[in-house]
C-alpha positions in Angstrom: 24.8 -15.0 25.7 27.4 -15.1 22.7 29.7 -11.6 22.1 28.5 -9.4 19.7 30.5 -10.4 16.4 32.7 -7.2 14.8 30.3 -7.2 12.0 27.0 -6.6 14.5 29.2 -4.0 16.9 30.0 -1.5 13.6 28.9 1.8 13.6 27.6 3.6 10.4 29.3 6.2 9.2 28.2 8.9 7.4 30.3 8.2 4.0 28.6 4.8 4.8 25.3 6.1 4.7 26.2 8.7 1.7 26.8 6.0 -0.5 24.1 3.7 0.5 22.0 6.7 -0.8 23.9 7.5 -3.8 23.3 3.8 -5.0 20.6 3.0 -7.6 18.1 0.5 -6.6 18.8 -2.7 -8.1 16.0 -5.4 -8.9 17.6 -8.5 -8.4 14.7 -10.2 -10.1 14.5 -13.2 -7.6 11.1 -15.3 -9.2 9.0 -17.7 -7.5 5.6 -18.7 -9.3 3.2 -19.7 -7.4 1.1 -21.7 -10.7 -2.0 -20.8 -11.9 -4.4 -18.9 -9.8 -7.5 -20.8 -11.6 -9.5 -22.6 -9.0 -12.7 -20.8 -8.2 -14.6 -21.2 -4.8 -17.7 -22.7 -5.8 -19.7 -20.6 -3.4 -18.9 -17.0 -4.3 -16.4 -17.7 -7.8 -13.3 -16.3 -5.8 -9.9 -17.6 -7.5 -7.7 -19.4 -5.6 -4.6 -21.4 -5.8 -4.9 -24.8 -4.9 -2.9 -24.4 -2.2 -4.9 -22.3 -0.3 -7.8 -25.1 0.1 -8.7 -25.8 3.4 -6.8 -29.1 4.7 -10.4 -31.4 5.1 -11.2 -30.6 1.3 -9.4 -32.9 -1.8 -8.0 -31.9 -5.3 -11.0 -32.7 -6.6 -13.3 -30.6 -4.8 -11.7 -28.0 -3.0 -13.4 -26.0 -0.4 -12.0 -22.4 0.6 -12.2 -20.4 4.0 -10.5 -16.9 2.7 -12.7 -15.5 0.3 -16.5 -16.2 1.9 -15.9 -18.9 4.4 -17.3 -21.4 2.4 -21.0 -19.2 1.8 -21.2 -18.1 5.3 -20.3 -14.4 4.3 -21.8 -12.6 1.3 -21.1 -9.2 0.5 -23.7 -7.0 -1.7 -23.1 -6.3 -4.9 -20.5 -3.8 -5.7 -22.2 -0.6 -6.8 -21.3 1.5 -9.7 -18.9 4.8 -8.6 -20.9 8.5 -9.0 -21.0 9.8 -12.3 -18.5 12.0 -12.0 -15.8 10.0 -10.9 -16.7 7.4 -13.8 -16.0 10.8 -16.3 -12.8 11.0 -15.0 -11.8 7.0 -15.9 -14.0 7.5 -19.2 -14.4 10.6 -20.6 -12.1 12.0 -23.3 -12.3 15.7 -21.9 -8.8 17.2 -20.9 -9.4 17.2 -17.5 -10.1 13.4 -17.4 -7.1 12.8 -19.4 -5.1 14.4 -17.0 -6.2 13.1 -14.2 -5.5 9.2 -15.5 -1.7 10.5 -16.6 -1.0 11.6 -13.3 -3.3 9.5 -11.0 0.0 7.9 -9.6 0.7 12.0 -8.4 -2.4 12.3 -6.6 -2.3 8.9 -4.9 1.3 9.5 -3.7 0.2 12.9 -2.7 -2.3 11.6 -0.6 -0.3 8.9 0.9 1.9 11.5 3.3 -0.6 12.7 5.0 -1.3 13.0 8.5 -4.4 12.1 10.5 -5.9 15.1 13.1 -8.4 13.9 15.5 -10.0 14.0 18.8 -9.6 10.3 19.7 -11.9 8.8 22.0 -10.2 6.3 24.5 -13.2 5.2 27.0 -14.3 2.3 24.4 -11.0 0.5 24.2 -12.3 -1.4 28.2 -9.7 -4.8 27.6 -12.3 -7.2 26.1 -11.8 -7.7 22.3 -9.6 -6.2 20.0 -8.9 -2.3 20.1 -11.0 0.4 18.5 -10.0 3.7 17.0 -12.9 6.3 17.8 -12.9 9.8 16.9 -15.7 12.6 17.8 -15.5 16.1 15.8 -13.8 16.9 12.7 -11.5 15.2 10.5 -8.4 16.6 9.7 -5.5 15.6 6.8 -2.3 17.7 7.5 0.4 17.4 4.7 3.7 18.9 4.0 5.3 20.7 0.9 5.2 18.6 -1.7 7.3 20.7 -3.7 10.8 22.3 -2.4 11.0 25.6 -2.1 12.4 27.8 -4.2 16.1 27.1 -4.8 16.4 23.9 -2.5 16.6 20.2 -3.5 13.9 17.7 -3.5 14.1 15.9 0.4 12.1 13.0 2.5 8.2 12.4 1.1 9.2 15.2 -1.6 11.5 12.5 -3.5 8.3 9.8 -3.5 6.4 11.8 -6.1 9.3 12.0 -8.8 10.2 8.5 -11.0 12.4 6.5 -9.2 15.4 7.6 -11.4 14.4 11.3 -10.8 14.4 11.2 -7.4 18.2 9.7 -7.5 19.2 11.9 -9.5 17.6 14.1 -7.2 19.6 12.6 -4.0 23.1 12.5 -6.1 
């Protein structure tokens, strides 16, 4: 086995790790285009790029096994939300307004939550892939999202400002 190289064996330092978080992210705006995602699976209207056909099917008539494995799978139709979770996408009332101009907020919110179950381990016997079973209640634990009083933004806090507030934030 080959030696380490200097590079590998360096320790980061805390300046090191200071300015690393200091930094603002930069895009480097690397582009790769895939073409046109235009071919539709003739069995459920899925859009594809032809690249994604399976290998036995031509150009010309391109078969698909992603979407519904070529008609074997058919899922109902999609039904319409409850009423009042349509108001909040269409209705003009402040409340719905709101809610669309800070829809980003809640979903990040949401996103740093933990999970509190009872889990049940007896199904999971070896034979097939693994199963996550709970019994009893439900539970969603989440932190502060807001610092307290006097102290700076810090870990999941800094994921509900903009991107330049939160370095700013950091700095």
């Amino acid at each position: 086995m080959e030696p380490l190289s200097r590079h590998c064996r360096r320790r980061h330092t805390d300046d090191d790790l200071f300015l690393a978080a200091r930094s603002p992210y930069v895009d480097t705006e690397r582009r790769h285009s895939l073409g046109p995602m235009n071919v539709a699976c003739a069995h459920c209207g899925a859009l594809h790029w032809i690249g994604e056909k399976l290998a036995r099917s031509s150009d010309h008539s391109p078969k698909f096994g992603m979407c519904c494995h070529e008609g074997q799978i058919s899922l109902p139709q999609r039904q319409d939300p409850p009423r009042h979770i349509q108001e909040l996408f269409l209705s003009q009332e402040p409340h719905a307004r709101e809610f669309r101009e800070n829809i980003w907020k809640y979903n990040r919110a949401f996103s740093f939550t933990s999970l509190g179950v009872n889990e049940v381990h007896s199904v999971n016997n070896g034979r097939g892939p693994p199963v996550f079973c709970i019994t009893g209640e439900l539970c969603h634990w989440s932190g502060s999202l807001v610092p307290h009083n006097g102290q700076l933004p810090k870990y999941a806090q800094l994921y509900i400002y903009e991107p330049r507030e939160a370095l700013a934030a950091r700095m």
